[in-house]
C-alpha positions, -999 to +999 in steps of 0.1 A: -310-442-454-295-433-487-311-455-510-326-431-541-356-445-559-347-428-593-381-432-607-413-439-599-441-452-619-476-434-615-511-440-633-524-414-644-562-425-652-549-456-677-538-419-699-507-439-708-495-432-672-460-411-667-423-412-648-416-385-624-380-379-608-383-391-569-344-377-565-349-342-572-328-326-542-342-300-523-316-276-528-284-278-547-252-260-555-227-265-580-185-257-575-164-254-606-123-261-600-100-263-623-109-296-641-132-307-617-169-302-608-185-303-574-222-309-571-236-306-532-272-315-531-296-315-503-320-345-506-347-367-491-363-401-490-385-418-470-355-423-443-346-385-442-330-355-456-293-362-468-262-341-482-247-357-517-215-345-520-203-354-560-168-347-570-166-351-615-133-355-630-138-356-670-166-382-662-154-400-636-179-394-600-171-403-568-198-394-540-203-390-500-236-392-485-239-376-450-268-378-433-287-347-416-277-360-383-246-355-388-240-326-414-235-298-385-200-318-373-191-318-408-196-278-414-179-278-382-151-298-394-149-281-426-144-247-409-119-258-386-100-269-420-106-231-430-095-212-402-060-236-397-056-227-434-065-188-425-040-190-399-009-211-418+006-180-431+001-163-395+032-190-383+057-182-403 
């Protein structure tokens, strides 16, 4: 599902032909923290649409891929994490 064909070839009328970008995402968003950047991309291939989650540390990436099947339980999940964290300093 996740494999990204970075570029494609395309003739253009034997005009020398030209590359365009088949991993554009859809829609994307990018999170600045401290010395780390967050890039959150929506994307699709021929499987389906994806979420790329990419965390940068000074040049180092590490990535998640989750799939539009299952990108509601993770917003789900992820607000779960928010509210316990809302509610922390309500137990003391």
């Amino acid at each position: 599902m996740f494999e990204e064909e970075e570029e494609e070839e395309e003739d253009n009328n034997n005009n020398g032909g030209y590359r365009r970008r088949r991993d554009e995402p859809l829609y994307t968003e990018k999170i600045f923290s401290d010395r780390k950047v967050f890039f959150i991309d929506l994307k699709a291939n021929d499987r389906g649409k994806f979420l790329k989650i990419t965390e940068d540390v000074r040049g180092r990436r590490d990535t998640i891929m989750v799939p539009e099947e299952s990108l509601q339980e993770l917003i789900d999940a992820l607000n779960n994490v928010s509210e316990y964290l809302k509610n922390e300093g309500d137990q003391d």
